[in-house]
Each structure stands twice: as structure tokens, then as C-alpha cells.
C-alpha positions in Angstrom: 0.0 0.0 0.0 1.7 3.6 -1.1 1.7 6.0 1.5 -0.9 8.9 0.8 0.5 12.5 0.6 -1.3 15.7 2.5 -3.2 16.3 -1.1 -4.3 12.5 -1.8 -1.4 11.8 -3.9 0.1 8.1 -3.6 3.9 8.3 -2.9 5.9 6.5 -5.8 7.5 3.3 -4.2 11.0 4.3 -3.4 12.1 0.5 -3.5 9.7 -0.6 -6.2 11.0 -2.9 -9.4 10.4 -1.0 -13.6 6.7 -2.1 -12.8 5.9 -0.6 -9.9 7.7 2.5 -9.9 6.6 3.8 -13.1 3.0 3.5 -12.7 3.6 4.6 -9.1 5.2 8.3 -10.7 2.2 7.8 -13.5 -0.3 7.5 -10.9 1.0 10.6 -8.4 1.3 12.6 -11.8 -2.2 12.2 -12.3 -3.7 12.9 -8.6 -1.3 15.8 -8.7 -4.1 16.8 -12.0 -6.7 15.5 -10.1 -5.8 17.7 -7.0 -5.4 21.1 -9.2 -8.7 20.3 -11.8 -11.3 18.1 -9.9 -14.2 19.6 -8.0 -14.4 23.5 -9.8 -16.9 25.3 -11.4 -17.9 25.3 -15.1 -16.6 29.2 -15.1 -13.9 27.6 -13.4 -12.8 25.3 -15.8 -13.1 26.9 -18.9 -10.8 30.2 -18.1 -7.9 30.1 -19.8 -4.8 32.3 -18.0 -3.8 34.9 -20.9 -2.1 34.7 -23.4 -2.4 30.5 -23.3 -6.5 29.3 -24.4 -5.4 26.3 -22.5 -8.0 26.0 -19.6 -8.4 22.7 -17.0 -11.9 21.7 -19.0 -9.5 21.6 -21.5 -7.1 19.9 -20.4 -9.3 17.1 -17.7 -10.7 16.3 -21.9 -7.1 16.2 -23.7 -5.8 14.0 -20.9 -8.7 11.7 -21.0 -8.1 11.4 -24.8 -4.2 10.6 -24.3 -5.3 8.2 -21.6 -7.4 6.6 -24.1 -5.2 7.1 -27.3 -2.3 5.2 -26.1 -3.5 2.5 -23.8 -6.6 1.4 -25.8 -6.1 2.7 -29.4 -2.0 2.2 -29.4 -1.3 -0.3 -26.6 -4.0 -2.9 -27.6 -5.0 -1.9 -31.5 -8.7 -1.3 -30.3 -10.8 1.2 -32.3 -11.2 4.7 -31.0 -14.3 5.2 -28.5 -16.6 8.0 -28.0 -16.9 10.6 -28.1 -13.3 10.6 -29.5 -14.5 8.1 -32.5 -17.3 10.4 -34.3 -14.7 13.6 -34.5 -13.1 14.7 -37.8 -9.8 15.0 -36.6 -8.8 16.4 -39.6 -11.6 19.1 -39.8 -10.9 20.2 -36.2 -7.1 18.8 -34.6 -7.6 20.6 -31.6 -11.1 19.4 -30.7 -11.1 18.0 -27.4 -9.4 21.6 -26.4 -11.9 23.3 -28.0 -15.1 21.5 -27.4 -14.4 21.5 -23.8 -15.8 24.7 -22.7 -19.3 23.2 -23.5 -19.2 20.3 -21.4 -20.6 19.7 -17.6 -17.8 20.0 -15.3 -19.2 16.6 -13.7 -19.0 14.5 -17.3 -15.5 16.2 -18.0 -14.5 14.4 -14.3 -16.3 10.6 -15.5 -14.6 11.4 -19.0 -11.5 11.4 -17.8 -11.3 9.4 -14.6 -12.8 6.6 -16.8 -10.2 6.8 -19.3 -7.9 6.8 -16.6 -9.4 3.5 -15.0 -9.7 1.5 -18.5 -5.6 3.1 -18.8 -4.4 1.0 -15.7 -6.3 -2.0 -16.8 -5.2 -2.2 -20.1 -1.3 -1.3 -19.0 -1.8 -3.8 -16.2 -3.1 -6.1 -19.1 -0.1 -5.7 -21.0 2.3 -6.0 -18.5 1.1 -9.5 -17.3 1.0 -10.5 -20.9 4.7 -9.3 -21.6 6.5 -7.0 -19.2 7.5 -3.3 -19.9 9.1 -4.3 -23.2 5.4 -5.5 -24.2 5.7 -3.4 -27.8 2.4 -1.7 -29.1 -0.1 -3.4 -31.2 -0.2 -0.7 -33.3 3.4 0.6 -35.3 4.6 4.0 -36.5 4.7 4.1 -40.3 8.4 2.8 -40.3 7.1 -0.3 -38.6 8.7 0.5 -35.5 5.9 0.2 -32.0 7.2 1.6 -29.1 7.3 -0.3 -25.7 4.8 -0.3 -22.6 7.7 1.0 -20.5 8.2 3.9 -23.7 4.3 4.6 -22.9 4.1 4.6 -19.1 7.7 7.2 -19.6 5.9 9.2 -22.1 2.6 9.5 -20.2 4.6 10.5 -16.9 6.1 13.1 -19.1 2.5 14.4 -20.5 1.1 14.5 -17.1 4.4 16.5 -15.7 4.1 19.2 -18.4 0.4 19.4 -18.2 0.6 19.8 -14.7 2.5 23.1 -14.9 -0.1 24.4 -16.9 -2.7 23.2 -14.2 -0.3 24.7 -11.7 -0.5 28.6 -13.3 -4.2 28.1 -14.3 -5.3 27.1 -10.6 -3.3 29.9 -8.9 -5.1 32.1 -11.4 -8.4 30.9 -10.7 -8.2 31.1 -6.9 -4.8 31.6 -5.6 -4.2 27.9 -5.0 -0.4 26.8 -5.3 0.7 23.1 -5.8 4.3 22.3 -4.6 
């Protein structure tokens, strides 16, 4: 059992083997998210902290995507889900940033902590079926698929960067400071 921070973050394991310690970063990374985004306002969520549009609607829906993207669509080769599946992505790239601003705070919370719970199951599925060097199902046009320990590294990374953001936008919105 990980010891539980002042904010509800689960401490990585400072002992832990590849396995445990990066989902263990993964999974502080995102209650640090959850901790600056979950519980706010509509107004809340969709103001953006000049000159970035970036807001934490925005973001609580372009995490929820990654989540999705890699673990299900990349990881395991499944098809995209909604709402993700019925968007031109060509027609509108940036849509889960966009479309954000219209959505309930309370669905943009399931959205993502749902992604988020199918993500753990579908590394965890991974990882019993072939370690951290399980590769992708899915390949980069050269034929090249990066590894489940390339994923877990890559979504630690997304969460860290995103994170900052979450860190300015919340001290903008109420005066709330992470660490």
C-alpha cells in the first residue's frame, strides 16, 4: 500500500522494481491533475490564464483522450471510443481543447477518470502478458511500435508538463499553489 501525501497523492515506491515505480510516478502525476482540476466550477474550468486558451476543461478532456489514445487505441489496437471516434480530426485537430468549454464540469470528471481507470487496466493487461518491453499493437509508419515502458515514460512526461499548466491556471483561478 503507497503512502498517501497531504493532497491524496500516492507516494511512488521508493524500492519498487520497472513495474511498480513507473506507474507509481504515472499515478502521483495524475492525482497531482486530479488535485489542481477536480471539484471546480464550469466558469472555473473553462478560463484560460492569458495569453495561453489552455484551460483545465480543457485539459481534464485532452488527458482523458491521451489516456485513451495510447492505452486502448495504441497499446492494444482497439478502435477509438466515443466521443473521440465520431470527431473529424482532420476538420478540427484541436477538438477535445476546443469542445471542452461546452461540457458539464461533472462529465468532463467521469470522461477522464474513466479513461484513466480502463488506462491501468489495459497497461496492467499488458504488463502480465509481456512485461514493460510488451511493444504496441499498433506501429509507426516505419514499422517501429514503441514499448509499454516507452508509454508509461511518455505519459509520466505528458502528465508533468500538463501539470504546470494546471499549476498557473489554478493559482489564477483562486490563488491555489501546488508544490
Amino acid at each position: 500500500m503507497a503512502d498517501i501525501d497531504e493532497h491524496g497523492r500516492p507516494e511512488p515506491p521508493l524500492d519498487g522494481d520497472g513495474w511498480e515505480t513507473l506507474t507509481g510516478f504515472l499515478d502521483f502525476q495524475r492525482a497531482t491533475f486530479a488535485w489542481r482540476s477536480i471539484g471546480l466550477s464550469a466558469a472555473q474550468l473553462a478560463r484560460p490564464s492569458p495569453p495561453s486558451a489552455v484551460t483545465l476543461g480543457g485539459l481534464l478532456k485532452h488527458l482523458a483522450y491521451v489516456e485513451d489514445n495510447w492505452f486502448d487505441r495504441w497499446l492494444h489496437d482497439q478502435p477509438r471510443r466515443e466521443p473521440w471516434a465520431s470527431v473529424d480530426w482532420a476538420a478540427t485537430p484541436d477538438w477535445e481543447w476546443k469542445s471542452a468549454g461546452d461540457d458539464d464540469p461533472e462529465a468532463l470528471e467521469d470522461l477522464w477518470e474513466q479513461a484513466v481507470a480502463r488506462a491501468r487496466v489495459a497497461a496492467q493487461t499488458a504488463y502480465a502478458t509481456g512485461g514493460l518491453a510488451q511493444p504496441t499493437r499498433r506501429r509507426w509508419p516505419d514499422g517501429r511500435a514503441p514499448s509499454l515502458r516507452w508509454v508509461l515514460t511518455h505519459m509520466i512526461e505528458e502528465y508533468a508538463r500538463h501539470n504546470g499548466h494546471a499549476d498557473l491556471i489554478r493559482e489564477a483561478i483562486d490563488g491555489q499553489v501546488g508544490e
